[in-house]
C-alpha positions in Angstrom: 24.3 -32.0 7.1 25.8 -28.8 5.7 25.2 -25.2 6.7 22.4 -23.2 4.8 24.3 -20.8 3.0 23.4 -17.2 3.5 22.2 -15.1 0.5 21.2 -18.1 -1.3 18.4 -17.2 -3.9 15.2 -18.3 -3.2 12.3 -19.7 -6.1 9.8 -17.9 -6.5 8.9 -19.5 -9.8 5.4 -21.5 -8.4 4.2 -18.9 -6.1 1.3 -17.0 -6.9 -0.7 -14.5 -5.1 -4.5 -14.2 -4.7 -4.6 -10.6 -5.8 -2.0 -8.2 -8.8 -0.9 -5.1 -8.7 -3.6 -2.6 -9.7 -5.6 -4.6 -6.3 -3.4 -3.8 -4.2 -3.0 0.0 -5.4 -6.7 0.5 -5.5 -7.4 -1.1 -1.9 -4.3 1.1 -0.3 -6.2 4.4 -2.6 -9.0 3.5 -0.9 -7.9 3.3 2.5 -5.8 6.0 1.8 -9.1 7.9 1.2 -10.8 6.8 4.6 -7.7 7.8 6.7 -7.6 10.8 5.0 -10.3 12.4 5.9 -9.5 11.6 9.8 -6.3 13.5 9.3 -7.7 16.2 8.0 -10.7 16.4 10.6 -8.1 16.0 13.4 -6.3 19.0 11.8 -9.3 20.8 11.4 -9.5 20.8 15.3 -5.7 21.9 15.7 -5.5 25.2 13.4 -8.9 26.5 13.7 -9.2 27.5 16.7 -6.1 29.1 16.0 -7.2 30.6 12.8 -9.7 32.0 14.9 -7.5 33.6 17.4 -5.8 35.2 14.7 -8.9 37.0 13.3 -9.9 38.1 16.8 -6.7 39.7 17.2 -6.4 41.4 13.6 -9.9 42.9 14.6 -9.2 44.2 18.0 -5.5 45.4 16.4 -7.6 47.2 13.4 -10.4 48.4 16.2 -7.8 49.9 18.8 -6.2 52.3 15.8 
């Protein structure tokens, strides 16, 4: 029995999927679109407090002059 040869092409010609193209872009959009707004919540809690801090200080900085 000979060796499989490496790099051989492989057929594709019967396959086809259960889903094209414009599925498979609107279902990762739509994820996209649910993850997204985790990220953004999650960054929310990161650079407002610090947003925050800033203010505070710009006020006491403006108050002490």
């Amino acid at each position: 029995m000979p060796a499989p040869v490496l790099g051989a092409a492989i057929d594709f010609d019967g396959l086809s999927l259960p889903f094209s193209v414009s599925d498979l872009i609107s279902s990762g959009n739509g994820l996209l679109g649910y993850v997204g707004l985790f990220v953004l919540l999650g960054l929310a809690f990161v650079f407002v407090p610090k947003v925050i801090g800033l203010i505070r200080a710009s006020f006491s900085a403006a108050k002490g002059k």
